[in-house]
C-alpha positions in Angstrom: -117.0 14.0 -5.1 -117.8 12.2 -8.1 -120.5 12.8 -10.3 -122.5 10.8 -13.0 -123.8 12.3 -16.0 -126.4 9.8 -18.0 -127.8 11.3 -21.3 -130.6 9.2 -22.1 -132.9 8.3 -25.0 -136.6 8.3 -23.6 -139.8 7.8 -24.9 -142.8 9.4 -24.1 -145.3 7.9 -21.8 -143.2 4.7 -21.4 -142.8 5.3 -17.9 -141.5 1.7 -17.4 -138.9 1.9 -19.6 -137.8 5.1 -18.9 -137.8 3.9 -15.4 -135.2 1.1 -16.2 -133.2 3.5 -18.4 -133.2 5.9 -15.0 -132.1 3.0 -12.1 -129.7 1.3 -14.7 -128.1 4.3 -14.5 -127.8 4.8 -11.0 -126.8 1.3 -10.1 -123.8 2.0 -13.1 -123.4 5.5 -10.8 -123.4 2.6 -7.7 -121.1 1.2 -8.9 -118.7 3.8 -10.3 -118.8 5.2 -6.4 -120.5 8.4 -7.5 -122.2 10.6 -4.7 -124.7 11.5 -7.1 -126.1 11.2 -10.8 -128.2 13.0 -13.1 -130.4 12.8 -15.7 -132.5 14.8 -18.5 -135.3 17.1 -18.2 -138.8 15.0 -18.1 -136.6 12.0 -18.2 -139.2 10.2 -16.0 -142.2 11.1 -18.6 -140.5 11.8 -21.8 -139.8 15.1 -23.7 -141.6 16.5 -25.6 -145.3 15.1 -23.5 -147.6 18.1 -25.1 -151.1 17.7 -24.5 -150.7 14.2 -22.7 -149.9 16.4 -19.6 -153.9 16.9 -19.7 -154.4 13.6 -18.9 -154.8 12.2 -15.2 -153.3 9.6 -15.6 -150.3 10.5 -17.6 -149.2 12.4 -15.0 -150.3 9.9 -12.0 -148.5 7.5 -13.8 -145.4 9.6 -14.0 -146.1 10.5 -10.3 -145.7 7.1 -9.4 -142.7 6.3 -11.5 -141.0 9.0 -9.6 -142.0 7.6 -6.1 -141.1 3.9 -7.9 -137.1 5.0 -8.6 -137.2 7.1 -5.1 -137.5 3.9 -3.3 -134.6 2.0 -5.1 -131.8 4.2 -4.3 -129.3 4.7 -1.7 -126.6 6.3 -1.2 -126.5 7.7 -4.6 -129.0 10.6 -4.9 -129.9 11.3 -8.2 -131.6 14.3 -10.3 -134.7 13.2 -12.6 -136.9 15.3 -14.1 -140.6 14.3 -14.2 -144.2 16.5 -14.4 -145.3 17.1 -10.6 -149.1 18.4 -9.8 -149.7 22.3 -8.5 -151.0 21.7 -5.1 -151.9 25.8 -4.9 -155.3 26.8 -6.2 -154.3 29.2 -8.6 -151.8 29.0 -12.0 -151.2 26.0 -14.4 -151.8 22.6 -12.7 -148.6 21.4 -13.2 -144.6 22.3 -13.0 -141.7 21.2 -14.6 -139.7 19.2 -11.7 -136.3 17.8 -11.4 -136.7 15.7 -7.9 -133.7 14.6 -6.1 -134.1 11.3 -4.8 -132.1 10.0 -2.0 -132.3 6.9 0.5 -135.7 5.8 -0.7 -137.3 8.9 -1.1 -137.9 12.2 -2.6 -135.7 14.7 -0.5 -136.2 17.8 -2.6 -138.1 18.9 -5.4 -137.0 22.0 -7.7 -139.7 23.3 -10.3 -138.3 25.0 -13.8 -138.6 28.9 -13.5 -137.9 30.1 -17.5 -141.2 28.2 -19.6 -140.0 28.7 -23.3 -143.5 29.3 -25.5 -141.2 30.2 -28.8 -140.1 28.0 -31.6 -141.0 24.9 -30.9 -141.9 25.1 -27.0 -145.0 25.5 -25.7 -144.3 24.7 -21.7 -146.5 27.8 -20.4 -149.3 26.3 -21.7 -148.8 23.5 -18.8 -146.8 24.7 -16.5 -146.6 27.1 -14.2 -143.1 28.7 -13.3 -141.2 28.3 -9.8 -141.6 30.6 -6.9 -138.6 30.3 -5.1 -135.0 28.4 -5.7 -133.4 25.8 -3.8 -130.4 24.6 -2.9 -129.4 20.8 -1.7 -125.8 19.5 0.1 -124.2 16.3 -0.7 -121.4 15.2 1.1 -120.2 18.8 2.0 -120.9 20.5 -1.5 -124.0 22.5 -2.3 -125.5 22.2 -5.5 -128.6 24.6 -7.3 -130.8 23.1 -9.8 -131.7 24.3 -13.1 -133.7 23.7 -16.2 -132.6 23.8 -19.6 -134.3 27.2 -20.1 -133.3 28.5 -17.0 -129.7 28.8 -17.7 -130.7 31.3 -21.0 -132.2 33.9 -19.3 -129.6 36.3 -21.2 -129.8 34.8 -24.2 -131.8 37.3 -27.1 -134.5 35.6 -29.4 -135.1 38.4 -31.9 -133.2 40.8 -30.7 -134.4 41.2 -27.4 -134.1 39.2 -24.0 -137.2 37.7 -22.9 -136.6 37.3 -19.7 -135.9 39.5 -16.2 -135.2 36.6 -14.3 -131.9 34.8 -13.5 -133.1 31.4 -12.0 -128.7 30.9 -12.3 -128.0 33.8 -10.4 -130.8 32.7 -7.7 -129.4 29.0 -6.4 -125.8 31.1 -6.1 -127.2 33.5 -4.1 -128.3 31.3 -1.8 -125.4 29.2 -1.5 -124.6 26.8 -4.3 -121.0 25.3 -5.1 -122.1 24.3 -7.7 -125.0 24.3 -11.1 -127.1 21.5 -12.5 -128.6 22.1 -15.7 -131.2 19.3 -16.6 -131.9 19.8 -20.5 -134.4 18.8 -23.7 -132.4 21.2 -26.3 -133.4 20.0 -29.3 -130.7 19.9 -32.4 -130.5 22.7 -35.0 -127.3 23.4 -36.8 -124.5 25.5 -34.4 -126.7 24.8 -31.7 -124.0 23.2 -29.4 -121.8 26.3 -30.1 -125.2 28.5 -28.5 -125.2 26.4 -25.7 -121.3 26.5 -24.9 -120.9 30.0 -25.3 -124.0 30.9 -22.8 -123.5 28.4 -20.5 -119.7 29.1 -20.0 -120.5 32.9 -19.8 -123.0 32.2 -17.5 -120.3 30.3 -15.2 -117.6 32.8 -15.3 -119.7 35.2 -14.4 -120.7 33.8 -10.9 -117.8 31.9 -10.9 -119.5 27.9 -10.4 -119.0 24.7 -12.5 -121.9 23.8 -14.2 -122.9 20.3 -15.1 -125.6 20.3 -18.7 -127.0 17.2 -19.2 -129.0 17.1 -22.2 -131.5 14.2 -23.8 -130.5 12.4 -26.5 -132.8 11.1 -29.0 -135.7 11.6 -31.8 -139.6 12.3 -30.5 -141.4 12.9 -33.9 -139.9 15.8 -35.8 -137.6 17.0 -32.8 -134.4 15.3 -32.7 -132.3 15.6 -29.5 -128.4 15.6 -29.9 -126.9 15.2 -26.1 -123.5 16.6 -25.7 -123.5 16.9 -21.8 -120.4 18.9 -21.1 -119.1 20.1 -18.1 -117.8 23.7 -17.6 -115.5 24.6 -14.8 -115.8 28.5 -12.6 -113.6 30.2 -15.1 -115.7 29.0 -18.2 -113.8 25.9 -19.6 -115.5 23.3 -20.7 -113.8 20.1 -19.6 -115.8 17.5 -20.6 -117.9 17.0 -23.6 -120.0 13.9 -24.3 -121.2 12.2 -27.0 -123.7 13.3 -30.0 -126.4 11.8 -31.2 -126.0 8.6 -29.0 -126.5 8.0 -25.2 -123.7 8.6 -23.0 -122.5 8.7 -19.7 -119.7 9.7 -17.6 -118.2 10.6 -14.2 -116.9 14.1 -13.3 -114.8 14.6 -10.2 -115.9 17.6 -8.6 -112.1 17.6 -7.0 -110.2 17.5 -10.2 -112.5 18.7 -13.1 -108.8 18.6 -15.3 -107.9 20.9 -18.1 -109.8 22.8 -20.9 -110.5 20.4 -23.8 -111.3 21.1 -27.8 -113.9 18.5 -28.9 -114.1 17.2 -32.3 -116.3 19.0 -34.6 -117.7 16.9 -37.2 -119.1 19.9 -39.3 -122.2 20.2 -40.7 -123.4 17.8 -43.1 -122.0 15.4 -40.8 -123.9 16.6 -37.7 -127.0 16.9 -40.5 -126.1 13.1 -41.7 -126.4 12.2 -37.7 -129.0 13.8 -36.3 -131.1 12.4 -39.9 -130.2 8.8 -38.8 -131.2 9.3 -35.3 -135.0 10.7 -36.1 -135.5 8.0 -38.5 -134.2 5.3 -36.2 -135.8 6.8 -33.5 -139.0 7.7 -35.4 -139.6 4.2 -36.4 -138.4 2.1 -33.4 -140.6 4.3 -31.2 -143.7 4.1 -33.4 -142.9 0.1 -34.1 -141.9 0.0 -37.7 -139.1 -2.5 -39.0 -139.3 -1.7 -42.5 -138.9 0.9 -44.7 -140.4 1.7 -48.7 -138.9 4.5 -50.9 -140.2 5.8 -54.3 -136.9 6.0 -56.0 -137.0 7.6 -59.2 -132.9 8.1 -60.2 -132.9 12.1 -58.5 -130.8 13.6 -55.5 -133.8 13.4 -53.4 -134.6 9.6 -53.5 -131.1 9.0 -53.3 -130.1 10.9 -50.5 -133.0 9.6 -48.3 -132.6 6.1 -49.0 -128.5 6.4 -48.3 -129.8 7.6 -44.2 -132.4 4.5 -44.3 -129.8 2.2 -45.3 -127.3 4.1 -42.3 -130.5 4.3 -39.8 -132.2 1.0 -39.8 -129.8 -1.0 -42.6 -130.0 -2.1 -45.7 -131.6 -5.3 -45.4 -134.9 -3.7 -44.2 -135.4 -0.8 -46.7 -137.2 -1.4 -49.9 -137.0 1.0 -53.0 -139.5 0.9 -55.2 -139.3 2.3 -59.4 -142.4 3.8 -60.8 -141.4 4.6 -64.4 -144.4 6.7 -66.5 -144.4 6.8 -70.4 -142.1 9.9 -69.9 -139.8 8.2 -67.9 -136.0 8.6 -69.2 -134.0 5.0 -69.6 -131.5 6.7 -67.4 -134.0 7.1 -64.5 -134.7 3.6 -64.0 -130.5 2.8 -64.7 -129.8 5.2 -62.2 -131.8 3.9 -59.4 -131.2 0.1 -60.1 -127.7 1.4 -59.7 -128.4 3.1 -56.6 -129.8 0.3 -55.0 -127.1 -2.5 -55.5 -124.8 -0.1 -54.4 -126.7 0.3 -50.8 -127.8 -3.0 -51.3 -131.4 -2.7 -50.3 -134.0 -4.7 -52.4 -135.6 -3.0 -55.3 -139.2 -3.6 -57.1 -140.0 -2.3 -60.4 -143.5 -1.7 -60.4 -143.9 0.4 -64.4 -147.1 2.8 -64.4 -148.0 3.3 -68.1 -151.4 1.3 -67.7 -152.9 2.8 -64.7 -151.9 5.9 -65.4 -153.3 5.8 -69.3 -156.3 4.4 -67.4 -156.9 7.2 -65.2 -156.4 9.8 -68.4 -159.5 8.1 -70.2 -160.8 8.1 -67.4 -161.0 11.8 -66.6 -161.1 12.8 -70.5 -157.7 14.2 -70.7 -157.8 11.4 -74.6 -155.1 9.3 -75.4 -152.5 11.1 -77.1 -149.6 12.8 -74.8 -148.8 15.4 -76.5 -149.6 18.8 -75.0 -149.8 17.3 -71.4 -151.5 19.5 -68.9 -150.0 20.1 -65.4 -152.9 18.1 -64.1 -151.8 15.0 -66.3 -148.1 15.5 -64.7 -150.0 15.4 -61.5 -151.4 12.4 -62.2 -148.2 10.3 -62.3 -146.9 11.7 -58.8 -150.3 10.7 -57.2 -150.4 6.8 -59.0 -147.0 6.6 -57.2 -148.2 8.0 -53.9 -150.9 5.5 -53.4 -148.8 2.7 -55.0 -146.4 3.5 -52.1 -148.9 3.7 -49.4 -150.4 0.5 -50.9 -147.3 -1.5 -50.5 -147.3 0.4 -47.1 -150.4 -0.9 -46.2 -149.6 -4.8 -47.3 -146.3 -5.4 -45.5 -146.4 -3.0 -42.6 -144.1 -0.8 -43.6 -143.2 3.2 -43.4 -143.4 5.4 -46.7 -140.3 7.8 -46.0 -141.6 10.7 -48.5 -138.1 12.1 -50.6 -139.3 16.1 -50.6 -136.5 18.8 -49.5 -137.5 21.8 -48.0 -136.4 23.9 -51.0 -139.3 22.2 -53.0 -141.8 22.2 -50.4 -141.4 25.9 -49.6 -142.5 27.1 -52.9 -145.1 24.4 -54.2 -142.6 22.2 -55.6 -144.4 19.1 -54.4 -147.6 17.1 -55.2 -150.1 16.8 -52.9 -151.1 12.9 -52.3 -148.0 12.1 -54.4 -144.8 12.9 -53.6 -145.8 13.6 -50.4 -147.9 10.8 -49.3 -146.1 9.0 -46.6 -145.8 8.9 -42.9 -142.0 10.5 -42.7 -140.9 13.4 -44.6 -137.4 13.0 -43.5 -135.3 15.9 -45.3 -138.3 18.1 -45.5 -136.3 20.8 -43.2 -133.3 20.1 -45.6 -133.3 22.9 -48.6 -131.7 21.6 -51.9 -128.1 23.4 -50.8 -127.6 21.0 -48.2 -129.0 17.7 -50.0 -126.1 18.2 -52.4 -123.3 19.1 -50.0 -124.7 16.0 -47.7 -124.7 13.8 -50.9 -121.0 14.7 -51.4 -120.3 14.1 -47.9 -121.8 10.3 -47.6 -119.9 10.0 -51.3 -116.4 10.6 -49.7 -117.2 8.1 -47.4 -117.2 5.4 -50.1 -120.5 5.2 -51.3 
């Protein structure tokens, strides 16, 4: 039996285009003679939804897009997941689904057991977990459903298991051939090697294939990297998709073939990625084309303005110089030089006046010797609203340059350096800046 695997790059609360994304893929599934196809977790909705789940007609909506797709397929079943209402009187008032939807209709509905509410999860806050597990047959093989955290039941956060439930363990029991394992895992570095390691233990030990299908995309400060693989009884994985990109393939339950490596990319390459993605992501789902960048001849600046360039190109990213009277000649050389090698457009836009303006202003005289940290502040927070201004004027996104080295201890103005709506290497300490400067450099920059 053949089986499609769609990683997809959904937005949340776009319940039409989602939709489209979702019966594109099973007409591709159609047409690839697939028995069935499947899709992320909250596919249907978008992941991460939050505190839209407490609104009516968020989920009625999502309710409907479910009932919408149900009634376009065929002979194809596929696996979505959406948000489904908790008909009982008691517990959250709503569950984490994955439907299967077959021959114009919603033939069985599995609800996630394992509700992460650590790191950057909150799901008990809206769901409630499942009471029993399920099992559905296609064409002769019998398949259990799972949901991203139900398949790390044995996995230890802090040293300790949180869990006494195996929801894997459950759809064996009663009968499955084999596992499906919706996902949202969002990207952190070696998190692919995690996910390999308990996902292939977790088949060899009862001895089924398991199918992960993972979301692909960025949803504010989460970025999701795919990498659907497919791991056979013994624990092989024999199929690994894409990263950072959607991707779909077809797995023949029949012939799964042999053990493969995958190529690993290493680190500041998988940093360099899943940094293009949020930005992309970031601005095509909030509806910005254009990008400005204070760029003041530093590792920061240039580092963040190389991933606009790569995310959205050059064209549409503008950097913008700010030099104070204490501004080195070298500052301003460096980042002209900066910019014609991206070749993004630049603006010099010097500070001496408005800055000398606001130190009458506030007393501080008009010599600058003996400058106070206040007076220092004062040039990072003329640049931030000269940034935001600009912002303001032509529509486009401030992409603050702070690491997370800087931020951690202080190392950062407030209202100046950063002001702007995307801190993109804010969870990036200084280490990494460097090594992910080198890396882009060998690449020709």
């Amino acid at each position: 039996m053949k089986i499609a695997v769609l990683q997809i790059n959904t937005i949340v609360g776009d319940f039409d285009g989602n939709s489209r994304k979702i019966l594109d893929g099973i007409a591709w599934a159609t047409a690839q003679k697939a028995g069935l196809c499947v899709f992320p977790e909250l596919a249907v909705c978008g992941y991460p939804p939050r505190d839209l789940l407490e609104k009516p007609d968020f989920v009625n909506r999502n309710m409907a897009a479910v009932e919408a797709i149900a009634q376009k397929t065929g002979d194809t079943a596929a696996v979505v997941g959406y948000a489904s209402p908790n008909e009982k009187p008691f517990g959250r008032a709503l569950y984490n689904s994955a439907g299967l939807l077959h021959r114009g209709r919603v033939a069985l509905v599995q609800h996630k057991t394992l509700l992460p509410e650590y790191d950057v999860f909150d799901e008990a806050r809206h769901f409630e977990p499942a009471a029993d597990h399920k099992v559905f047959e296609i064409k002769g093989t019998r398949f259990g459903l799972s949901m991203c955290e139900d398949i790390w039941s044995l996995f230890e956060y802090g040293g300790r298991r949180l869990y006494r439930t195996d929801p894997i363990e459950e759809v064996v029991r009663e009968g499955a051939d084999i596992v499906l394992n919706i996902s949202a895992s969002p990207f952190t570095l070696g998190k692919q090697a995690l996910r390999k390691k308990l996902v292939c233990d977790e088949a060899s030990r009862v001895g089924r294939t398991v199918i992960y299908c993972n979301l692909v995309g960025g949803n504010d400060e989460l970025v999701f990297d795919g990498r659907s693989f497919v791991v056979d009884s013994k624990g092989r994985v024999v199929h690994e998709a894409a990263c950072f990109e959607e991707d779909r393939f077809i797995v023949d339950t029949g012939n799964l073939g042999h053990e493969i490596q995958p190529v690993e990319y290493g680190d500041e390459e998988d940093v360099r990625r899943a940094l293009v993605l949020g930005l992309t992501d970031y601005m095509r789902k909030c509806g910005f084309e254009r990008a400005v960048i204070g760029i003041s001849g530093g590792i920061d600046s240039a580092v963040v303005a190389a991933l606009a360039c790569d995310a959205i190109g050059p064209d549409r990213v503008t950097g913008v110089m700010m030099p104070s009277p204490y501004s080195s000649k070298e500052s301003v050389s460096d980042s002209e030089k900066l910019m014609k090698n991206l070749g993004m457009s630049s603006s010099l836009i010097p500070i001496d006046e408005i800055y000398e303006s606001f130190r009458r202003s506030m007393g501080f005289g008009t010599t600058p010797e003996g400058i106070s940290v206040a007076e220092e502040n004062l040039q990072a927070r003329i640049r931030g609203s000269v940034l935001m201004a600009i912002s303001n004027r032509e529509d486009s996104l401030v992409i603050s340059t702070g690491n997370k080295s800087e931020i951690s201890v202080g190392y950062c103005t407030l209202y100046g350096d950063m002001a702007g709506g995307l801190a993109l290497i804010s969870d990036i300490p200084k280490t990494m800046v460097y090594s992910l400067a080198r890396h882009m450099n060998r690449g020709g920059r």
